[in-house]
C-alpha positions in Angstrom: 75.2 -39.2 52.8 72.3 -36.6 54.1 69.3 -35.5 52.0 67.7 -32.1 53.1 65.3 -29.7 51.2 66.1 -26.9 50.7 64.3 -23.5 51.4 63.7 -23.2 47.4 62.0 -26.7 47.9 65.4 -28.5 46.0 66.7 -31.6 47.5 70.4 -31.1 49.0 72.0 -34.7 48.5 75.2 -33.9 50.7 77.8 -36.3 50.4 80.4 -37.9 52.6 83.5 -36.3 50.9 81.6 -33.3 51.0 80.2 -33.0 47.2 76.8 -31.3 47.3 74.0 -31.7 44.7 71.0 -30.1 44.3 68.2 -31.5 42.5 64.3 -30.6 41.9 61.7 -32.6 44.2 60.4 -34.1 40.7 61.1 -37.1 39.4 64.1 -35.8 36.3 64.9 -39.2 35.6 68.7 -39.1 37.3 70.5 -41.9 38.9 70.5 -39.2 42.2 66.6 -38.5 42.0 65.8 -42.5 41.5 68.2 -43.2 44.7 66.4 -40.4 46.6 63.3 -42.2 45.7 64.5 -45.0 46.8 65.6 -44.0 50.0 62.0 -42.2 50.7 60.3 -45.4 49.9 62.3 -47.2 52.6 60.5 -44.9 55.5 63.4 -42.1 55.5 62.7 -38.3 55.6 65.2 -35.3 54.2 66.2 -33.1 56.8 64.0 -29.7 56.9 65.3 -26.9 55.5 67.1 -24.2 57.2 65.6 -21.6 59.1 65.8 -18.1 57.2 68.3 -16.2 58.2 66.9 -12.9 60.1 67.2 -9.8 58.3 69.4 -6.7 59.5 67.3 -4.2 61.1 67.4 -0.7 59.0 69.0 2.3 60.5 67.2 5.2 61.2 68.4 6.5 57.9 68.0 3.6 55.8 64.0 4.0 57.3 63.8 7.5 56.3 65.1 6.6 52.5 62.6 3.9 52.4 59.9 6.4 53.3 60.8 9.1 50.8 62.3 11.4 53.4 65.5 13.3 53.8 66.6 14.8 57.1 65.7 18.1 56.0 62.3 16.8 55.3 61.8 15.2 58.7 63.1 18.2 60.3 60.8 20.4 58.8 57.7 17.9 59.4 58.7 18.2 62.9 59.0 21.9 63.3 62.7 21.5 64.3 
């Protein structure tokens, strides 16, 4: 059994047969939450969370689109 928080702040309880749970950081009355508590209040500390994954750099185009401009546009900024 691991606890981790998540990158939306949610507690991962991670199981030995592999069942996952996710519950808030709040206390929402569940058996799972009072355990975590529990746990926390015997000196223990959930795992961080994940790093964020890197985003996919934009293509040339895709930066052009995301700037408003065609090709044709460019082109014609450029004097080509």
């Amino acid at each position: 059994m691991s606890y981790q928080i998540t990158n939306n702040g949610n507690i991962k309880l991670e199981l030995e047969d592999g069942v996952i749970m996710l519950f808030p950081p709040e206390d929402n009355g569940t058996p799972e939450w009072r355990q975590y508590a529990a746990w926390l209040e015997e000196g223990n500390e959930p795992l961080p969370p994940d790093p964020e994954p890197e985003p996919e750099p934009l293509t040339p185009q895709q930066k052009l689109e995301a700037a408003g401009l065609s090709i044709e546009e460019l082109k014609e900024l450029l004097g080509l």
